[in-house]
C-alpha positions in Angstrom: 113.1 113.7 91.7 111.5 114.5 95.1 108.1 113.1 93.9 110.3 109.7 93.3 112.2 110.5 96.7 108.7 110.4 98.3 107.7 107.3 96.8 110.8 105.3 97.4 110.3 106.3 101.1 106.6 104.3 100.9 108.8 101.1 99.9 108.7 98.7 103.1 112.4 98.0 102.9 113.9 101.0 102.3 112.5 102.2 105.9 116.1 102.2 107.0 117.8 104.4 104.6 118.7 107.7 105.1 117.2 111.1 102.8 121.0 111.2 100.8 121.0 107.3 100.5 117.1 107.7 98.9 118.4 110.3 96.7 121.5 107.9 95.2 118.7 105.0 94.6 116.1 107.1 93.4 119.3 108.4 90.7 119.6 104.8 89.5 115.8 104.0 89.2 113.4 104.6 86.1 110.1 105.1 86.7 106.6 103.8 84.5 103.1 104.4 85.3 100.9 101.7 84.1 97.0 101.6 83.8 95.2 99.0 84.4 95.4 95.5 82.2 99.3 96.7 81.0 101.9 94.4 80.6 104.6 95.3 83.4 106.7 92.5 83.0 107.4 89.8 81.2 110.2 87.2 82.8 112.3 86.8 78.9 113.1 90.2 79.8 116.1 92.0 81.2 116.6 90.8 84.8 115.5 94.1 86.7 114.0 94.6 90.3 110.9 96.2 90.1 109.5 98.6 93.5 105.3 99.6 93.5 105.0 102.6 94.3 101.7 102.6 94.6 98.3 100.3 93.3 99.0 96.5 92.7 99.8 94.2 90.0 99.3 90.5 89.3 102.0 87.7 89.2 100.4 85.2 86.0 102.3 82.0 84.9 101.8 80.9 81.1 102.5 77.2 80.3 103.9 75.9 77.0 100.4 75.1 76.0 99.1 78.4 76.3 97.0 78.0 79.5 97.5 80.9 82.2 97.4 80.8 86.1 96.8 83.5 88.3 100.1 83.0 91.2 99.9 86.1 93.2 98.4 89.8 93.6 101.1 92.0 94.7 100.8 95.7 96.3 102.4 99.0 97.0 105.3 99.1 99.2 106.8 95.4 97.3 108.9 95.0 95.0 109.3 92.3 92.0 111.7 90.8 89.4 113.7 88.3 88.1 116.5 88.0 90.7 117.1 84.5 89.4 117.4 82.4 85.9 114.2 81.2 84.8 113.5 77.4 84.6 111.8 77.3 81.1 109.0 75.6 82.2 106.5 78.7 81.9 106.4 82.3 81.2 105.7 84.7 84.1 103.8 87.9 83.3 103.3 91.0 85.5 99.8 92.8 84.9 98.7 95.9 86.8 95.6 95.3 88.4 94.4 98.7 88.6 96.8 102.1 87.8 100.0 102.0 89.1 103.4 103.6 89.2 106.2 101.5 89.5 109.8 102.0 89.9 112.4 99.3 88.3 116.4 99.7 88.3 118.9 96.6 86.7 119.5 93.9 89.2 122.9 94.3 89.0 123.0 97.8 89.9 120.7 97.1 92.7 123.2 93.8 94.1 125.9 96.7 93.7 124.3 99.4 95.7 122.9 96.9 98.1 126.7 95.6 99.2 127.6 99.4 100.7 124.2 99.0 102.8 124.4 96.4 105.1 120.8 96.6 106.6 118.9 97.2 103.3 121.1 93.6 102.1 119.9 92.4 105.3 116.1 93.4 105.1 115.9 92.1 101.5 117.3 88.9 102.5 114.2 88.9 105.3 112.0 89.4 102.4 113.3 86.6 100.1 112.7 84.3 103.2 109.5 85.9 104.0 108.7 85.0 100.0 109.6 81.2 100.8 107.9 80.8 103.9 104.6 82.5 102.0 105.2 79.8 99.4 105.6 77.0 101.6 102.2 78.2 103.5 100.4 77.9 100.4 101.7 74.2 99.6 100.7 73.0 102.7 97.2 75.3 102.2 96.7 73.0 98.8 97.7 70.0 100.6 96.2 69.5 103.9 92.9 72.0 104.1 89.8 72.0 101.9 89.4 74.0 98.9 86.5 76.3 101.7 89.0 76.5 104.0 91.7 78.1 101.7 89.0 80.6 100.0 88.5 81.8 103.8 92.2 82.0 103.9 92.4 84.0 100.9 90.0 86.3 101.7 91.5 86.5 105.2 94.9 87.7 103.4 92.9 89.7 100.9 91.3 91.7 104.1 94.8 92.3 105.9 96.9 93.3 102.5 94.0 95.6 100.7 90.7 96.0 103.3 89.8 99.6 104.2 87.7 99.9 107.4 85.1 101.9 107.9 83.6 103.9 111.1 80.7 100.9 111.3 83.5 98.3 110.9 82.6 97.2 107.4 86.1 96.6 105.0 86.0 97.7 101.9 88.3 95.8 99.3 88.7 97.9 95.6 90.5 95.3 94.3 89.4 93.8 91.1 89.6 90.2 90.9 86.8 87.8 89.5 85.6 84.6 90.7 87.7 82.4 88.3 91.3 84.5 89.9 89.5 83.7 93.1 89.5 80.1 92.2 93.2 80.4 91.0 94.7 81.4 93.5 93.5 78.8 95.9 93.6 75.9 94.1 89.8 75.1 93.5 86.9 75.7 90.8 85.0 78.7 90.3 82.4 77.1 91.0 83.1 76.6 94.5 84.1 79.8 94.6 80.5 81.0 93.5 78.7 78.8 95.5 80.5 79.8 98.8 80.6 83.9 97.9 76.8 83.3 97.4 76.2 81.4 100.6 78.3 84.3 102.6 76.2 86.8 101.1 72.8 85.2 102.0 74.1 85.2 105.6 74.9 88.7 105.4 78.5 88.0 105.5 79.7 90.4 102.7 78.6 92.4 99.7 80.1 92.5 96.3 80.1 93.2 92.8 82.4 93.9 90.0 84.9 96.1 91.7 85.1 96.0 95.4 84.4 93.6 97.7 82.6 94.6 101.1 83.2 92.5 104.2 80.8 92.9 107.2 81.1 93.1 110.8 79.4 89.9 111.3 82.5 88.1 109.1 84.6 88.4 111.7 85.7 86.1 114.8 83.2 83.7 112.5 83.8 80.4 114.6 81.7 78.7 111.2 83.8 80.4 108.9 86.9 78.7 110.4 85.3 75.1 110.8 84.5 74.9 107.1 
């Protein structure tokens, strides 16, 4: 219980509760670990709200024909779910991207627990809104910039959510996605993707291989990179 406690506390919007408030949600919550490539989710599946604890997990969208689409990578400290009926138009899966432990409770029990504490309602609230406004950002990403200008905005985002800087300024990024996510996620091919990736490491720009991603001093306050 006080491992879970601990956890919980690492969850952005549950900075305002108090230790006896923790201890009543972290009561109500199960808790999975997951390694990576598991199914977390599935969106056919009991409408439950779902906290990461700590690693990250993937957001995929499966048409009617089959075909999959990366949507989103997600990481510790958010949270998850089906809060709302499902269109029908495609099946959502959650994948952990590398091992992860992940804490999940019913949606209803969370809309109960959440109308006796008036800030948490309030800061998930702020997050759905944050959610929509992320969404919206992306639309107008697809529609209005070039598919170079949204990989720079990806990686940008990528940096700020999952870089870890070192003493020389170099960001390390242990986050495994491939070329083709890459070109998912912003809406281009992968081969645009490849032949941008290349062109940044001939410049000295970055380093990378099959599991991290190192971004170099010289990336940053690129007035190129920007202009793209």
């Amino acid at each position: 219980m006080e491992d879970k406690i601990w956890y919980l506390k690492e969850i952005n919007i549950f900075k305002s509760l108090s230790e006896k408030d923790l201890m009543s949600l972290g009561a109500q919550c199960s808790m999975m670990k997951y390694e990576k490539g598991d199914l977390v989710y599935i969106s056919d599946a009991e409408p439950n709200i779902y906290f990461i604890k700590s690693g990250s997990v993937k957001v995929v969208n499966q048409s009617e024909d089959g075909s999959e689409q990366l949507h989103e990578v997600i990481e510790a400290g958010e949270l998850f779910g089906k809060f709302i009926g499902s269109d029908g138009g495609e099946q959502e899966q959650v994948i952990a991207v590398d091992e992860c432990l992940v804490c999940y409770m019913p949606f209803a029990r969370w809309q109960d627990f959440i109308k006796n504490h008036a800030q948490l309602s309030l800061s998930f609230i702020k997050w759905i809104g944050l959610r929509i406004k992320r969404m919206e950002r992306k639309m107008d990403s697809l529609y209005f910039k070039t598919s170079r200008q949204r990989i720079v905005e990806q990686l940008d985002d990528i940096i700020k959510r999952f870089g870890k800087k070192d003493s020389e300024g170099n960001v390390t990024i242990s986050l495994s996605l491939t070329h083709e996510e890459i070109a998912q996620l912003t809406g281009t091919s992968r081969q645009n993707v490849n032949t941008f990736l290349n062109e940044l490491r001939a410049n000295g720009y970055i380093e990378y291989d099959r599991n991290s991603l190192i971004i170099k001093p010289g990336y940053f306050g690129n007035a190129k990179l920007n202009s793209v």
